[in-house]
N, CA, C and O atoms as a CHARMM CRD file, in Angstrom:
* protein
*
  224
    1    1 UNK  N     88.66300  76.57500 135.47300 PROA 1      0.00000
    2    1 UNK  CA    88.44000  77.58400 134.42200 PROA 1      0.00000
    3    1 UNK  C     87.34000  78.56200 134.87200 PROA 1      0.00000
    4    1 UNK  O     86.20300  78.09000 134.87800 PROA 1      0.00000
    5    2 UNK  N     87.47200  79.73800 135.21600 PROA 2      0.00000
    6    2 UNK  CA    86.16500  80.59700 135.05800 PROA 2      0.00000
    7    2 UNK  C     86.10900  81.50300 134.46200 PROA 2      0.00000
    8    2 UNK  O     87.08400  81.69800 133.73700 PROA 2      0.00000
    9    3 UNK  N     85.03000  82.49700 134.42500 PROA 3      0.00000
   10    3 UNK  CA    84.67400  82.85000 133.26700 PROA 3      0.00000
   11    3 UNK  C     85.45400  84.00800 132.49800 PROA 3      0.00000
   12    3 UNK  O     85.02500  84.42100 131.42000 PROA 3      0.00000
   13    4 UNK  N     86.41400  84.43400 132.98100 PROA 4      0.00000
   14    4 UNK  CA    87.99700  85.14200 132.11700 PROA 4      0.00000
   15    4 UNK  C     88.09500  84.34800 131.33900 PROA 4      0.00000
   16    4 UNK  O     88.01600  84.77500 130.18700 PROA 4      0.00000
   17    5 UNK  N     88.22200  83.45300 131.43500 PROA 5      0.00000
   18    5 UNK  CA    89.34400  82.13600 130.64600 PROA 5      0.00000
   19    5 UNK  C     87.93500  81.98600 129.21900 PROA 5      0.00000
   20    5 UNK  O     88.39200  82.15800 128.08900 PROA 5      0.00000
   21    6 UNK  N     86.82600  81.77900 129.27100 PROA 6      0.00000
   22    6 UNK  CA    86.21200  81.50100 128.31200 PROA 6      0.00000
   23    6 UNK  C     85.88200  83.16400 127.54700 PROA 6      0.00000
   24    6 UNK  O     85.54300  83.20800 126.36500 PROA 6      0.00000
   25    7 UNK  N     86.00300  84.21100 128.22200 PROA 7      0.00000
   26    7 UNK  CA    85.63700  85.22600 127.81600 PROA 7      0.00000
   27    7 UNK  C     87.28400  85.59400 126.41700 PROA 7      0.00000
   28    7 UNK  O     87.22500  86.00400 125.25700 PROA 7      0.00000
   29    8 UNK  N     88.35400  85.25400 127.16700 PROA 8      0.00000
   30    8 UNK  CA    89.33500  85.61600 126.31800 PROA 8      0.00000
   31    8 UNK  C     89.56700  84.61900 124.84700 PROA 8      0.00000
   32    8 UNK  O     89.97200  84.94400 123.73100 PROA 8      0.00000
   33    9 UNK  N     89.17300  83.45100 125.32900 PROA 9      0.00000
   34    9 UNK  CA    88.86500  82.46200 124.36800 PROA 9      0.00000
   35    9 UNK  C     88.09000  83.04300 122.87900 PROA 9      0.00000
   36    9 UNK  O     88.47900  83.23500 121.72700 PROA 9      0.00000
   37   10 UNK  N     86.45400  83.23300 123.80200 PROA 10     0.00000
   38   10 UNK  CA    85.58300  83.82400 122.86900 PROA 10     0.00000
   39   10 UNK  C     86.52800  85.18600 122.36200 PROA 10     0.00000
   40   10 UNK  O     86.62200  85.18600 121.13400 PROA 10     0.00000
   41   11 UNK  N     87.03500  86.00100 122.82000 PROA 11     0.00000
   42   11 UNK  CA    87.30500  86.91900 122.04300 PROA 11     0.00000
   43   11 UNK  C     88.64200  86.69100 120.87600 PROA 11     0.00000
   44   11 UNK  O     88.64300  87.35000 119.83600 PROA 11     0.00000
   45   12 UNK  N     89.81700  85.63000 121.20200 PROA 12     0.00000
   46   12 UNK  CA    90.20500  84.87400 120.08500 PROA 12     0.00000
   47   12 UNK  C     89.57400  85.04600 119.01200 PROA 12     0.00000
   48   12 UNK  O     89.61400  85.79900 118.03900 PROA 12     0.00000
   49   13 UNK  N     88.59800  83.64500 119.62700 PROA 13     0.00000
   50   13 UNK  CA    87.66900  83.62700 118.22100 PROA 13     0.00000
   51   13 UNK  C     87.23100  84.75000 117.48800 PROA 13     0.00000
   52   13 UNK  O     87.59200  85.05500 116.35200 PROA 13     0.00000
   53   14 UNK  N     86.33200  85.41800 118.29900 PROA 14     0.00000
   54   14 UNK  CA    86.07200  86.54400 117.33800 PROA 14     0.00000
   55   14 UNK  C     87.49700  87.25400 116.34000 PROA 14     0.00000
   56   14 UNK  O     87.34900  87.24000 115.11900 PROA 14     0.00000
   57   15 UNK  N     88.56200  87.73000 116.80800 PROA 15     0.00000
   58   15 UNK  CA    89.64300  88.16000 116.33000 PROA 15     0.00000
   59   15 UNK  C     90.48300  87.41300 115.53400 PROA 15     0.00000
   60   15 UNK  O     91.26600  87.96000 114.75700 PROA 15     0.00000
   61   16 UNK  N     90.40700  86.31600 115.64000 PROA 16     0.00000
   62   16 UNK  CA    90.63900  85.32800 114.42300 PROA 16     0.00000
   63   16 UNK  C     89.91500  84.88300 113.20800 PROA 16     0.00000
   64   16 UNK  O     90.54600  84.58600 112.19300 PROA 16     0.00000
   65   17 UNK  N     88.55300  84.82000 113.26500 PROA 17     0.00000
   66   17 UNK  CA    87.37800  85.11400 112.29400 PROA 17     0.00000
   67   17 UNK  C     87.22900  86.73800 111.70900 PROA 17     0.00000
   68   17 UNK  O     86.49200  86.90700 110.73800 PROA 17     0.00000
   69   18 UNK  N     88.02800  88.07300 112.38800 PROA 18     0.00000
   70   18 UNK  CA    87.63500  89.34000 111.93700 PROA 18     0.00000
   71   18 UNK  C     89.06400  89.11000 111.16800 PROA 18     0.00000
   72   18 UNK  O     89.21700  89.99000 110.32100 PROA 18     0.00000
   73   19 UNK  N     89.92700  88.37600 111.20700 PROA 19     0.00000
   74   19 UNK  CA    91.27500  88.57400 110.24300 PROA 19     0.00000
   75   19 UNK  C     91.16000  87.87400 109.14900 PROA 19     0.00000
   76   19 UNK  O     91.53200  88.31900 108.06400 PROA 19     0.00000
   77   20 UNK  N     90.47000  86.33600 109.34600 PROA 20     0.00000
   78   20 UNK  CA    89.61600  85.87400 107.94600 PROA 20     0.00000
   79   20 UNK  C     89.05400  86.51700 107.00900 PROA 20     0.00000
   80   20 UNK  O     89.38700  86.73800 105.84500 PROA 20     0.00000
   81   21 UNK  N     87.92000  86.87700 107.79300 PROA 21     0.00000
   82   21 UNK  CA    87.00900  87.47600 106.63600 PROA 21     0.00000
   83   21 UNK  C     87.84300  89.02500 106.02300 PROA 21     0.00000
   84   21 UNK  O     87.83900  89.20100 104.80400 PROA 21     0.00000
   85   22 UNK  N     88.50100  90.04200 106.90500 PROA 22     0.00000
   86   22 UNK  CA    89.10700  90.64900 105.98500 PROA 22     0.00000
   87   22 UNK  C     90.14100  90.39200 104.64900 PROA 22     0.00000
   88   22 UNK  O     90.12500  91.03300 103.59800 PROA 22     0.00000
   89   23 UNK  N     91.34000  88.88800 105.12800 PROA 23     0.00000
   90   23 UNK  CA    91.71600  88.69800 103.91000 PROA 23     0.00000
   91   23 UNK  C     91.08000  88.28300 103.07200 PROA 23     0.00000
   92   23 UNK  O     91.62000  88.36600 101.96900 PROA 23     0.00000
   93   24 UNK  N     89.68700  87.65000 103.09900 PROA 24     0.00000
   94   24 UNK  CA    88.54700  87.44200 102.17200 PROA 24     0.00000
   95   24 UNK  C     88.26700  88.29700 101.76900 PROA 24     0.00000
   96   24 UNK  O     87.99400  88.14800 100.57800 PROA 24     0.00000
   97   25 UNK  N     88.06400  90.01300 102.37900 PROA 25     0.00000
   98   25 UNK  CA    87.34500  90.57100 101.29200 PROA 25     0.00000
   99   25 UNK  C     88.68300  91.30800 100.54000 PROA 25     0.00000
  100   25 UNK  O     88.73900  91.85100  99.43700 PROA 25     0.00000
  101   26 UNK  N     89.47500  91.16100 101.31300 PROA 26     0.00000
  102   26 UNK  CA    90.91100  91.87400 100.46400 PROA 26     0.00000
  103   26 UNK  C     91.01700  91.30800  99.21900 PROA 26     0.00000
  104   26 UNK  O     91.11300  92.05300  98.24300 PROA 26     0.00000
  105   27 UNK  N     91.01700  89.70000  99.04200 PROA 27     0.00000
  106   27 UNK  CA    91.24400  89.20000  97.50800 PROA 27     0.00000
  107   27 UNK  C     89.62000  89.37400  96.86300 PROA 27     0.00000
  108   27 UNK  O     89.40500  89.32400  95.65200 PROA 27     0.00000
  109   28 UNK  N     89.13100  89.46900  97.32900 PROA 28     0.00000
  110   28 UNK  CA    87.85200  90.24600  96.59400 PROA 28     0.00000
  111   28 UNK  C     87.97300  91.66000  95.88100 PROA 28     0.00000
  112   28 UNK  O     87.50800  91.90000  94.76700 PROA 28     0.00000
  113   29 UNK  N     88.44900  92.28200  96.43200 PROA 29     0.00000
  114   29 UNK  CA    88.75100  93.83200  96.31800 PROA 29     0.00000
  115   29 UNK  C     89.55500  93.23900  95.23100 PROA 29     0.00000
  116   29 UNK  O     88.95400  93.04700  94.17400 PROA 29     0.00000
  117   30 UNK  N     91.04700  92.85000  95.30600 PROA 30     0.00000
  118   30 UNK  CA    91.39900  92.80000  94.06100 PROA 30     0.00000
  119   30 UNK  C     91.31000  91.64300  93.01500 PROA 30     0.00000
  120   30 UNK  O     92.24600  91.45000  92.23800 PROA 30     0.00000
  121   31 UNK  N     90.34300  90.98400  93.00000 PROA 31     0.00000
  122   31 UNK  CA    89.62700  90.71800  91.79900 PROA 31     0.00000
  123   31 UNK  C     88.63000  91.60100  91.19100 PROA 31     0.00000
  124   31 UNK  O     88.45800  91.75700  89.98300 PROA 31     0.00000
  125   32 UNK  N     87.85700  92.28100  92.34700 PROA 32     0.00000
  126   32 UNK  CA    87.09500  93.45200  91.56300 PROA 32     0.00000
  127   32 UNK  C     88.13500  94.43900  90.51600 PROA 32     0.00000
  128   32 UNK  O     88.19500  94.69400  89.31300 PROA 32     0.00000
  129   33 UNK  N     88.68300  94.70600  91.42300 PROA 33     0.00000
  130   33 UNK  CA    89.66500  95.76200  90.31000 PROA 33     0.00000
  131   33 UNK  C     90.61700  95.28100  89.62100 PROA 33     0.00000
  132   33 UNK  O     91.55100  96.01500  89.29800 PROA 33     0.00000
  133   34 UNK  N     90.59100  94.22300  89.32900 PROA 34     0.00000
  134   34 UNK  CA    90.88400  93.69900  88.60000 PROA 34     0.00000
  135   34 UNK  C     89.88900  93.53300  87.08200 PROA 34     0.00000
  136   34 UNK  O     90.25300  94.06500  86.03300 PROA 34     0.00000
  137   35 UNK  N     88.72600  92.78700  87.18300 PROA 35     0.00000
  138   35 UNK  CA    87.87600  92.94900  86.60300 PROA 35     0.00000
  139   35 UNK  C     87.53800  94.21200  86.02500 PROA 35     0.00000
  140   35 UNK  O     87.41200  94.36800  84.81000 PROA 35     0.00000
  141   36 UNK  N     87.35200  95.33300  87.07900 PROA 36     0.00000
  142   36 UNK  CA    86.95400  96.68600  86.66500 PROA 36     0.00000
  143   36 UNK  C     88.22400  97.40000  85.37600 PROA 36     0.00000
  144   36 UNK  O     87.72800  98.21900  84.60300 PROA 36     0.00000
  145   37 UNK  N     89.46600  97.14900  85.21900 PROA 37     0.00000
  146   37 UNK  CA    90.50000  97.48000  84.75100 PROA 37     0.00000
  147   37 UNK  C     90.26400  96.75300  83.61200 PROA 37     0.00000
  148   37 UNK  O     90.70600  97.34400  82.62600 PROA 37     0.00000
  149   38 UNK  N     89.72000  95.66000  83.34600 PROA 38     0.00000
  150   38 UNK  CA    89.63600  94.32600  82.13000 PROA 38     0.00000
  151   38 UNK  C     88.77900  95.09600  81.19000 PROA 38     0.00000
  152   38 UNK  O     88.91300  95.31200  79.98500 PROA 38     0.00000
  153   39 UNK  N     87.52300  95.58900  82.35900 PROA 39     0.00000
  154   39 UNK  CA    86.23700  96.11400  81.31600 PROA 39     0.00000
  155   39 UNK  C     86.93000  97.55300  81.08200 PROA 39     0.00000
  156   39 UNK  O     86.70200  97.86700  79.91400 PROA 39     0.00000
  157   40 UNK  N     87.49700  98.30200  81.56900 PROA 40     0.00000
  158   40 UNK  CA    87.86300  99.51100  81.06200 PROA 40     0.00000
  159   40 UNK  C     89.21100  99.24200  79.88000 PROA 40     0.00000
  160   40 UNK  O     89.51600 100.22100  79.19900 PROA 40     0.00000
  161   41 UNK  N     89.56600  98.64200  79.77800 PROA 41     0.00000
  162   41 UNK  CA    90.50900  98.47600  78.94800 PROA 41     0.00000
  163   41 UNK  C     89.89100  98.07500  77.63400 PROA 41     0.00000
  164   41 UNK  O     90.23700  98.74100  76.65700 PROA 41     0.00000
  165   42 UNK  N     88.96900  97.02200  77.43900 PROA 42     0.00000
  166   42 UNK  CA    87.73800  96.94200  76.76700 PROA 42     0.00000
  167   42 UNK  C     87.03100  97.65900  76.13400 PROA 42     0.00000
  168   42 UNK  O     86.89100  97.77300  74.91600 PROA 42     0.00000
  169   43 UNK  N     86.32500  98.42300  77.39700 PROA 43     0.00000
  170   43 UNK  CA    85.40900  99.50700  76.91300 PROA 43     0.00000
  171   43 UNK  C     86.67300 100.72900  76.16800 PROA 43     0.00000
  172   43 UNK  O     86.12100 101.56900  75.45700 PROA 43     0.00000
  173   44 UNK  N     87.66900 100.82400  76.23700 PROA 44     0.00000
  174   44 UNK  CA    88.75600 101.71100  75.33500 PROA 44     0.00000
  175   44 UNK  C     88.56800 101.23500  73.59700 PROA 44     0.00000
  176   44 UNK  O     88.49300 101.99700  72.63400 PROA 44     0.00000
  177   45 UNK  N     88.52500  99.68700  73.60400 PROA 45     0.00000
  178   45 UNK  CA    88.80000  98.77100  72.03500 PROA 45     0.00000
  179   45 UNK  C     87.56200  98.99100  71.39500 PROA 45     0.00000
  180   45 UNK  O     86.53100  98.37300  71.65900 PROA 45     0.00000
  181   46 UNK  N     87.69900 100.03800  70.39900 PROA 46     0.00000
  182   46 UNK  CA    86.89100 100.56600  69.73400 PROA 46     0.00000
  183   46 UNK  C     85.48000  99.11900  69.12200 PROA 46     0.00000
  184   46 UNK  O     84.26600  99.10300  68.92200 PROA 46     0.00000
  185   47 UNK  N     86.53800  98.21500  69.05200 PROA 47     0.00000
  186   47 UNK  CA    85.43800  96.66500  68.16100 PROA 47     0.00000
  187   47 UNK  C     84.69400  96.31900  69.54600 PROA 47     0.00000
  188   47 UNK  O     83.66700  95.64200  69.48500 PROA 47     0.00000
  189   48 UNK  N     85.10800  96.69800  70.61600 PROA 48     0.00000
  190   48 UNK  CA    84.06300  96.12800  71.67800 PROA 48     0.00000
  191   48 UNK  C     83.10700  97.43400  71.84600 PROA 48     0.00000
  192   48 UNK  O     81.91500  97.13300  71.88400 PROA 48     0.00000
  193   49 UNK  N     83.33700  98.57400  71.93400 PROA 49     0.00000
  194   49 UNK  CA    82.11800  99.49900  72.04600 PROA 49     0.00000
  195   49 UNK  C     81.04800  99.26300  70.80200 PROA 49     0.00000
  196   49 UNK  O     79.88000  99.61900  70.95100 PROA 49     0.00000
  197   50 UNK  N     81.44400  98.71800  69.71200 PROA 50     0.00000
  198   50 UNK  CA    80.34500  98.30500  68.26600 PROA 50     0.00000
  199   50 UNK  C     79.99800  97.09700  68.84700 PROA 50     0.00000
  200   50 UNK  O     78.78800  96.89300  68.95000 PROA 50     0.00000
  201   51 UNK  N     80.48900  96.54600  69.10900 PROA 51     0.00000
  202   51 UNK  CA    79.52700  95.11000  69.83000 PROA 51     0.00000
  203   51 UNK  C     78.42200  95.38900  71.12300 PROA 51     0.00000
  204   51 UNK  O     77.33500  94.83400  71.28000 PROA 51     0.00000
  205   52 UNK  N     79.02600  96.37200  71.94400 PROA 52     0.00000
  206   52 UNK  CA    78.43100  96.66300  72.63700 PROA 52     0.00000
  207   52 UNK  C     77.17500  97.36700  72.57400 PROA 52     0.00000
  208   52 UNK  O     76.22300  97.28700  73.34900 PROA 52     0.00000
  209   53 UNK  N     77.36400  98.33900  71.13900 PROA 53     0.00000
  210   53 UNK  CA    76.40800  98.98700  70.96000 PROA 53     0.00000
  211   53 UNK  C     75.44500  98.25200  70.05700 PROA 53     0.00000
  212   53 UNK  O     74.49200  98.85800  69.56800 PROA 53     0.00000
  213   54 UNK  N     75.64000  97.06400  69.83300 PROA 54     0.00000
  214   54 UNK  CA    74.81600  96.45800  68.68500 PROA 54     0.00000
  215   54 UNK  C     74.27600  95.51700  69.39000 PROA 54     0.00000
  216   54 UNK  O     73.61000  94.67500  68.78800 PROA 54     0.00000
  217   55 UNK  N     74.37900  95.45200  70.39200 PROA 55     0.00000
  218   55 UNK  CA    73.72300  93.92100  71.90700 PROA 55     0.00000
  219   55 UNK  C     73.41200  94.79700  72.65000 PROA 55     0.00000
  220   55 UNK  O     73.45700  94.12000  73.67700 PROA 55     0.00000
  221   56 UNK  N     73.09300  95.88000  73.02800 PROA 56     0.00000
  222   56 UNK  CA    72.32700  96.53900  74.02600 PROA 56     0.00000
  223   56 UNK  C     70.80100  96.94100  73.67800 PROA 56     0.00000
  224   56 UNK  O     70.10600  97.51300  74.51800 PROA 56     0.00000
């Protein structure tokens, strides 16, 4: 083995950990906007802006 063989390895890794963490932040992303769509739909329901305005 020399050092090609561990260099392409290491870069695997790296490229297999950079495809992780993006589908990690992908279902992040859409739970955020997800969330963000919940509170705007919310913030539309007139009984939650009086709650809101009476707890702030």
């Amino acid at each position: 083995m020399d050092k090609n063989d561990g260099r392409k390895e290491r870069d695997y890794y790296i490229f297999v950990a950079h495809k992780k963490i993006r589908k990690l932040f992908n279902r992040f992303e859409i739970i955020y906007v997800g969330v963000q769509s919940e509170v705007h739909l919310k913030s539309q329901d007139s009984t939650f802006n009086h709650y809101l305005y009476n707890n702030l």
